[in-house]
C-alpha positions as CSV (number, residue, x, y, z in Angstrom):
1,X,-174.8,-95.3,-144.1
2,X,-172.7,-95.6,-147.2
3,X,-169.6,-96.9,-145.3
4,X,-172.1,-99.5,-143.6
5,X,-173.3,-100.6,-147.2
6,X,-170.1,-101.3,-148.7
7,X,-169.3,-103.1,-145.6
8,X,-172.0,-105.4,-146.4
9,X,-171.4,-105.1,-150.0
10,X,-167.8,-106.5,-148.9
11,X,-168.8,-109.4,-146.8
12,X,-171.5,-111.0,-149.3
13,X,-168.8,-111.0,-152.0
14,X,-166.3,-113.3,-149.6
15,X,-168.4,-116.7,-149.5
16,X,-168.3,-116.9,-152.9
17,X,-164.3,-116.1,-153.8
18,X,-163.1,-118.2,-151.1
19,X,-165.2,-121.5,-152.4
20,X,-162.4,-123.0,-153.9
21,X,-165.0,-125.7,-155.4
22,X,-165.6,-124.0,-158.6
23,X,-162.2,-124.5,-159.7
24,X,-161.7,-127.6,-162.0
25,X,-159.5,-130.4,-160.1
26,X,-156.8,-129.8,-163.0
27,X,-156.9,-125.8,-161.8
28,X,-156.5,-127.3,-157.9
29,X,-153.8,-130.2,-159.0
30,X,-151.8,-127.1,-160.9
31,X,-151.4,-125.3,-157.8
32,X,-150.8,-128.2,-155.4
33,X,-153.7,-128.2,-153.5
34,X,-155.0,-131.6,-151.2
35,X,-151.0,-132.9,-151.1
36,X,-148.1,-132.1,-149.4
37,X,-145.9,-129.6,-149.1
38,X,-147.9,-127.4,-151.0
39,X,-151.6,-127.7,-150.2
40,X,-151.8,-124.9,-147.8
41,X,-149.7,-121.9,-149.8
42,X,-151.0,-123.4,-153.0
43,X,-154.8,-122.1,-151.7
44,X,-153.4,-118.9,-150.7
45,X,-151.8,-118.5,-154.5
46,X,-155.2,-119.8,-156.2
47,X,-157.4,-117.2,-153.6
48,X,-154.7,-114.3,-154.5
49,X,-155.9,-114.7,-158.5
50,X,-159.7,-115.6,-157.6
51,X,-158.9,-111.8,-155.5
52,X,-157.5,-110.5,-158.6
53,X,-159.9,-111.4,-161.2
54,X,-162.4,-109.7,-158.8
55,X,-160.2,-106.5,-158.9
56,X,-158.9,-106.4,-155.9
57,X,-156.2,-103.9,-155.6
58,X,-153.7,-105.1,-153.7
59,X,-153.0,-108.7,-152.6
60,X,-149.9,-109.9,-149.8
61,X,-149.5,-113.7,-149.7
62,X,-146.8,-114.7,-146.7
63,X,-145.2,-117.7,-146.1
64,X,-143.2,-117.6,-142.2
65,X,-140.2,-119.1,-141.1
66,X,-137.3,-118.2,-143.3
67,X,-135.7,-116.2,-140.7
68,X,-133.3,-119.0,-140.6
69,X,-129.5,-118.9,-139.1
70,X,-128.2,-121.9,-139.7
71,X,-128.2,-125.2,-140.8
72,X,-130.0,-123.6,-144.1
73,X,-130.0,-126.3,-146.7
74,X,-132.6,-128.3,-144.4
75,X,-134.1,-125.4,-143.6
76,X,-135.1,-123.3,-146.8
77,X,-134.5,-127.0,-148.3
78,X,-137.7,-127.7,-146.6
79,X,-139.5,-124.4,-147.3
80,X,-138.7,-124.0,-151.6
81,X,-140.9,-127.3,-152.1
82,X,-143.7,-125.5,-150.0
83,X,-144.3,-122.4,-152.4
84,X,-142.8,-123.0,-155.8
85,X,-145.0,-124.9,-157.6
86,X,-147.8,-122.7,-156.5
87,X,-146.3,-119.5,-157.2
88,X,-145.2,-120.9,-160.8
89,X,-149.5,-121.9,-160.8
90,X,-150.3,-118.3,-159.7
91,X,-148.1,-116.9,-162.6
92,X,-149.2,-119.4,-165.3
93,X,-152.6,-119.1,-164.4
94,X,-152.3,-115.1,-165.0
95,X,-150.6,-115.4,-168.1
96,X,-153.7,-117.6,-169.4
97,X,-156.2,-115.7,-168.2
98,X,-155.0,-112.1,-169.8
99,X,-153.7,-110.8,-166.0
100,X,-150.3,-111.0,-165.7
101,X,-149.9,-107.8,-167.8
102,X,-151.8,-106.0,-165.9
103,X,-150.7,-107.3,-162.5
104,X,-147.7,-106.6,-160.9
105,X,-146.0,-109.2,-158.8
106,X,-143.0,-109.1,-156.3
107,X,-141.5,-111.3,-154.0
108,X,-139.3,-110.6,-151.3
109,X,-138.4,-110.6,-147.7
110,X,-137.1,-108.1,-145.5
111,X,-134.0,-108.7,-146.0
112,X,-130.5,-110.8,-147.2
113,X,-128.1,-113.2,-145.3
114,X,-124.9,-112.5,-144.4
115,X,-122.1,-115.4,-145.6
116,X,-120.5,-114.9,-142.3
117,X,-121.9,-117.1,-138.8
118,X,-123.0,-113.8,-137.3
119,X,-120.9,-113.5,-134.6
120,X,-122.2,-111.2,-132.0
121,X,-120.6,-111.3,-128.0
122,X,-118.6,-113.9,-129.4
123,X,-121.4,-116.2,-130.0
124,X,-122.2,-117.5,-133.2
125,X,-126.0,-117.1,-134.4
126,X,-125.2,-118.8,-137.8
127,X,-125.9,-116.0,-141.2
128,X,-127.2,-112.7,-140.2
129,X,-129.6,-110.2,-141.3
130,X,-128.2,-108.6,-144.5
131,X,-129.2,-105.1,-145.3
132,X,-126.3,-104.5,-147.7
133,X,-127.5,-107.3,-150.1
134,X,-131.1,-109.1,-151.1
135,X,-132.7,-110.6,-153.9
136,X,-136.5,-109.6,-154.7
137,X,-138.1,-110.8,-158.4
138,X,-140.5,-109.0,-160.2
139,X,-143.0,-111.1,-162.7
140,X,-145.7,-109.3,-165.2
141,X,-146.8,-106.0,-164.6
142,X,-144.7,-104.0,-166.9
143,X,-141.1,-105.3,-165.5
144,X,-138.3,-107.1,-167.8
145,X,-139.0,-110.8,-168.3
146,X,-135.8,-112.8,-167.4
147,X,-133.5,-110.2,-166.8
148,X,-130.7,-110.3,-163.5
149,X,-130.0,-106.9,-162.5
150,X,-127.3,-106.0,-160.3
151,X,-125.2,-108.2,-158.1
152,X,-123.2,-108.7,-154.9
153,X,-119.2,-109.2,-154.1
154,X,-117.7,-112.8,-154.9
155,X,-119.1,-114.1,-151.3
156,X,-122.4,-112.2,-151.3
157,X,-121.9,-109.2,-148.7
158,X,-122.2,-106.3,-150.3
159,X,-124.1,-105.2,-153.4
160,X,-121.7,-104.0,-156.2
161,X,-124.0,-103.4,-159.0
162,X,-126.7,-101.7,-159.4
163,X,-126.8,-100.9,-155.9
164,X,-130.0,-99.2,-154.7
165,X,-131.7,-97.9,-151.4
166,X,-135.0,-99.9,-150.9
167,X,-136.5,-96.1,-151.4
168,X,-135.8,-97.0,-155.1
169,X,-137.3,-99.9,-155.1
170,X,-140.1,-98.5,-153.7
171,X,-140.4,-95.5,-156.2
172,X,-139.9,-98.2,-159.0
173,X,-142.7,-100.1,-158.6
174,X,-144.7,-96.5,-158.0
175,X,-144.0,-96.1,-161.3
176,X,-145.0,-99.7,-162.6
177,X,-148.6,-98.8,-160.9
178,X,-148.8,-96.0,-162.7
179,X,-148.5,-93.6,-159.9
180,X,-145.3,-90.4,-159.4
181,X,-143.7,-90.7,-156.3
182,X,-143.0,-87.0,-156.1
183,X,-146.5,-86.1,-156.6
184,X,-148.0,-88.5,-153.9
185,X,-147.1,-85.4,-151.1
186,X,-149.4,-84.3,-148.2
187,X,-148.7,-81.7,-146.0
188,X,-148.1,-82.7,-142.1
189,X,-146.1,-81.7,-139.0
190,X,-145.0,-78.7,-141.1
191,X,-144.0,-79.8,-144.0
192,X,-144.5,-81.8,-146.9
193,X,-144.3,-85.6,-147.4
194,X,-144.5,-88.5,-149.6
195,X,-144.1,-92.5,-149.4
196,X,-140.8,-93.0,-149.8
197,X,-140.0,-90.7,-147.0
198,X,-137.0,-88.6,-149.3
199,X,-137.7,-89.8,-152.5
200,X,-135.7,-91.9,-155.3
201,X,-134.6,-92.8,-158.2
202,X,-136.2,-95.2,-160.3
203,X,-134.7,-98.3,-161.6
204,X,-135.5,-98.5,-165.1
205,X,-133.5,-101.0,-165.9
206,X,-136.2,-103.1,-164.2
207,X,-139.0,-101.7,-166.6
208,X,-140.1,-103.0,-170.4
């Protein structure tokens, strides 16, 4: 019965967070929403901090279609006008509102590009997936403001400093949630385990 009450509990708070109409017009013009390119990522930002100012836990926002190969200035060229002027809303709007501090944000993908044209069975698929090297940036939530750490080789194929296993990246922001890595361990299968799979090392470089 409890688990059927916060269910319902759940479902009557939606309606109301998702009615972007109680936000002022100069709230919805700061994210982009009702124009182009940004209306539809720009009411995904505004819903993320209407979720956070509710205390939601955890919030993902995704944008699709940078898996891109080639031609890559028209293509990101035509994504980056889609989600920066919302995301720079989203942050802005935290910062006013007492938030930021308290909220961790980080945006990645899965992975880098290659500089080469990916050429696999002698065809060429244009930049490839690049585990060796990726950016992800880190706003509020305890991190460094305007900091670069680490960096790649001259043509951007290889990480060179500061290079970390994504384990660390993982154990890192752990930390910035207040939260051990090594003492998040369950027993299964016969023997013990913990979210980052082996551990890691933390990148506190990375943390104010």
């Amino acid at each position: 019965m409890e688990s059927y009450e916060l269910t319902f509990r759940m479902q009557m708070q939606v309606p109301g967070i998702l009615d972007l109409r109680q936000e002022t017009a100069a709230v919805k013009d700061a994210y982009g929403i009702g124009r182009e390119p940004t209306n539809a990522f720009g009411r995904k930002c505004l819903l993320a901090r209407r979720l956070i100012e509710k205390d939601v836990r955890f919030v993902q926002l995704f944008h699709a279609t940078w898996d891109s190969h080639d031609f890559l200035a028209r293509a990101h060229g035509n994504l980056i006008p889609q989600v920066d002027q919302p995301i720079a809303a989203l942050i802005n709007d935290l910062k006013e509102r007492g938030l930021l501090d308290e909220t961790l944000i980080v945006c990645c993908g899965e992975f880098g590009r290659s500089p080469d044209n990916g050429i696999r069975g002698g065809i060429a698929y244009g930049r490839d997936h690049n585990p060796k090297a990726m950016t992800v940036w880190f706003a509020g939530g305890g991190v460094k403001a305007g900091h670069t750490i680490g960096g790649t080789d001259e043509i951007g194929a290889e990480a060179v400093e500061q290079v970390h296993h994504v384990r660390d990246l993982h154990v890192t922001m752990l930390r910035l949630l207040g939260l051990d890595d090594n003492r998040l361990t369950y027993f299964h299968g016969g023997r013990y385990k913990q979210l980052s799979q082996f551990g890691g090392q933390v990148i506190e470089e990375l943390i104010a």
